[in-house]
N, C-alpha and C positions, 0 to 999 in steps of 0.2 A: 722439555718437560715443564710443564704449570709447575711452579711452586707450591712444594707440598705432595704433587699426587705423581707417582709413577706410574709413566705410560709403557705397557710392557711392549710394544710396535705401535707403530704411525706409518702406513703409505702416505707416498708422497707422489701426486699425478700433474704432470706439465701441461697446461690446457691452453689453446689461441689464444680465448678472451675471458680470464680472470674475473672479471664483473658478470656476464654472462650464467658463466659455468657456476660461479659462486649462488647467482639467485636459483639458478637451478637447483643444486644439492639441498636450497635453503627452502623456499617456494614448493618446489615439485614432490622432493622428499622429505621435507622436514627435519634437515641436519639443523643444529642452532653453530651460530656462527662464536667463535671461543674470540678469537681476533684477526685486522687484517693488518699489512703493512706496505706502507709504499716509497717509493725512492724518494729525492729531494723537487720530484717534478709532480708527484700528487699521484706517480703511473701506478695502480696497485702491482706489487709481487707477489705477495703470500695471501690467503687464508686458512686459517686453522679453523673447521669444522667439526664438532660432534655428532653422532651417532648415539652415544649412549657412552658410561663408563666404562672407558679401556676401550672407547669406539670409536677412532678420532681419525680424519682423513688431512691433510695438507693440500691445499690446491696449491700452485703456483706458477707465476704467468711464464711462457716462451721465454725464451732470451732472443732480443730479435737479430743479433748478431749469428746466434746457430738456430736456423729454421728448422723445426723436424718436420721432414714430410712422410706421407702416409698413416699406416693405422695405426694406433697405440695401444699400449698393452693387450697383444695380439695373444691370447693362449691364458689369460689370468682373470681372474673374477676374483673381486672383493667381496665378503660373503659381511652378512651386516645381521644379527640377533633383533626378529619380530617377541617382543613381550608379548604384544595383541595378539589382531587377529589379522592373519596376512592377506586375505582375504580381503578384509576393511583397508588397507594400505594399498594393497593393490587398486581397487576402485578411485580413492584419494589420490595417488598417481596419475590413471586413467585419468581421471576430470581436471589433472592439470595440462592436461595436452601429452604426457608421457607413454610413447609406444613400450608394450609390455613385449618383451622377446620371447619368453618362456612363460609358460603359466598363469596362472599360481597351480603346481600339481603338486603331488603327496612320491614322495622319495620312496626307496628301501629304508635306507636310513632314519624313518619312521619322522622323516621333517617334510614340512609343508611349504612352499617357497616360489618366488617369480623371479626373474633378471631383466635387467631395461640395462641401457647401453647409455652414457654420458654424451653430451654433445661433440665429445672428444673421440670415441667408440670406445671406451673403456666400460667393461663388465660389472656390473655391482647384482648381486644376489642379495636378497629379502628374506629369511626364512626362520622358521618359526617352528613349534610341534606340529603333530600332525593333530585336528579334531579330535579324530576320534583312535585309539589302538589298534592296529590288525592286528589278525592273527598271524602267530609266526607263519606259517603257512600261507597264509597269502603276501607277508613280503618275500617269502621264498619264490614265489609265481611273479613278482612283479620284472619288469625287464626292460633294462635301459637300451633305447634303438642311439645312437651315438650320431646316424646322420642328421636326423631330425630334432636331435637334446629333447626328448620326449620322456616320460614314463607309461608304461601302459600296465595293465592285469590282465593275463592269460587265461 
């Protein structure tokens, strides 16, 4: 916890290469970097990244004594609050070289949102309002295909 502001959760994701992963979140998506830390040999361990208030992510590097091998955070997506327009962030991703997994499409849940995959294959979610309202009626039509993470209108 920063002095002063309580943070009410902080994920915390183990990445290969710390410097890497850090310009990515920072560069690609535009987290601003809070602080980093490193051992007595300059190696970084930690950064603490913002999001936004009460948006805060933790990288920190492997321990090279426990290698983890394969995917990581297999089954979990970090979901992250677009103010804008998700739409304009998704593009500003795009032209950082950022493969878009998902989207940007429009939810039932009346949000607007994309997901891109970390260099680590960890999930992060973008998501926003939706532009414009539907009608209850048309988020009742809307329908999620679960093998493709699609939304479509009927």
């Amino acid at each position: 916890m920063v002095s002063g502001y309580p943070l009410p959760a902080c994920p915390t994701l183990t990445v290969r290469n710390l410097a890497a992963s850090t310009l990515w979140y920072e560069a690609g998506l535009g987290f601003r970097i809070l602080f980093t830390t490193a051992d007595g040999c300059d190696d970084p361990l930690l950064s603490h990244l913002r999001w936004a208030d009460s948006s805060d992510l933790v990288l920190t590097a492997d321990d090279p004594q426990v290698l983890q091998a394969g995917a990581r955070g297999l089954g979990v997506t970090l979901r992250f609050a677009v103010s804008g327009s998700v739409d304009a962030l998704a593009e500003q991703v795009k032209s950082y070289g950022i493969e878009i997994l998902i989207g940007p499409v429009d939810r039932p849940w009346k949000a607007r949102e994309f997901v891109v995959a970390d260099p680590d294959g960890y999930h992060l979610a973008f998501t926003g309002r939706m532009a414009e309202e539907l009608p209850l009626e048309a988020l009742a039509a809307m329908e999620l295909i679960e093998d493709k993470a699609v939304v479509t209108a009927i």
